[in-house]
C-alpha positions as CSV (number, residue, x, y, z in Angstrom):
1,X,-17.0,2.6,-18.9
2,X,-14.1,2.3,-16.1
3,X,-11.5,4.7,-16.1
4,X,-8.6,5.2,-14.6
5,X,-8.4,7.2,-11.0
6,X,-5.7,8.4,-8.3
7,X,-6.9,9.2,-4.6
8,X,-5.5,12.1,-2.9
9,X,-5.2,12.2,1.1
10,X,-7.0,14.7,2.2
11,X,-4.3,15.8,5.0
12,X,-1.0,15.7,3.2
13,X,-2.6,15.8,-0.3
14,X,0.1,13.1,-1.5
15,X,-1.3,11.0,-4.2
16,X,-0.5,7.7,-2.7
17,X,-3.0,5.5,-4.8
18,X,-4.6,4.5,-8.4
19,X,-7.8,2.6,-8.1
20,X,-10.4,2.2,-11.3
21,X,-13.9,2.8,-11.3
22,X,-17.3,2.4,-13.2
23,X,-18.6,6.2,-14.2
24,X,-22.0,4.8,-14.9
25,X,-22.5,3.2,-11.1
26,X,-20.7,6.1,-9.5
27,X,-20.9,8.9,-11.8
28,X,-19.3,11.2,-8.4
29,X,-16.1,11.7,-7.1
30,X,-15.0,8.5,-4.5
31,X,-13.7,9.0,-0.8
32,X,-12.4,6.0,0.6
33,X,-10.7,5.4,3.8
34,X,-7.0,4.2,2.8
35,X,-3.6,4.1,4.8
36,X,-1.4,7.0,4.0
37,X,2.5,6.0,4.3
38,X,3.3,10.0,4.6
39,X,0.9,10.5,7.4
40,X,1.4,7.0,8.9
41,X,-2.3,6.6,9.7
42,X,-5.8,5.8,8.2
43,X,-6.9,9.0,6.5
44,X,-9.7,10.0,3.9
45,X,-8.9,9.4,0.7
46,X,-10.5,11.5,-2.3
47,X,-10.5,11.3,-5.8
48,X,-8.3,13.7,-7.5
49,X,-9.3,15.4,-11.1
């Protein structure tokens, strides 16, 4: 049940990470708050498709 993921930032929309997750414990999309090396600051993070 985990699959594979990449987080977007939500500013720059670079795809700076791949995470995994469990569908069955979080069936919706994540938003995490992760460090973006583009942006150089802490930025909101979403799952892409």
């Amino acid at each position: 049940m985990r699959v594979k993921i990449t987080l977007v930032c939500s500013e720059c929309k670079q795809r700076n990470y791949d995470s995994v997750k469990n569908k069955k414990n979080d069936p919706d999309r994540l938003t995490m708050k992760k460090h973006c090396r583009f942006c150089r600051k802490h930025t909101e993070h979403k799952e892409s498709k």
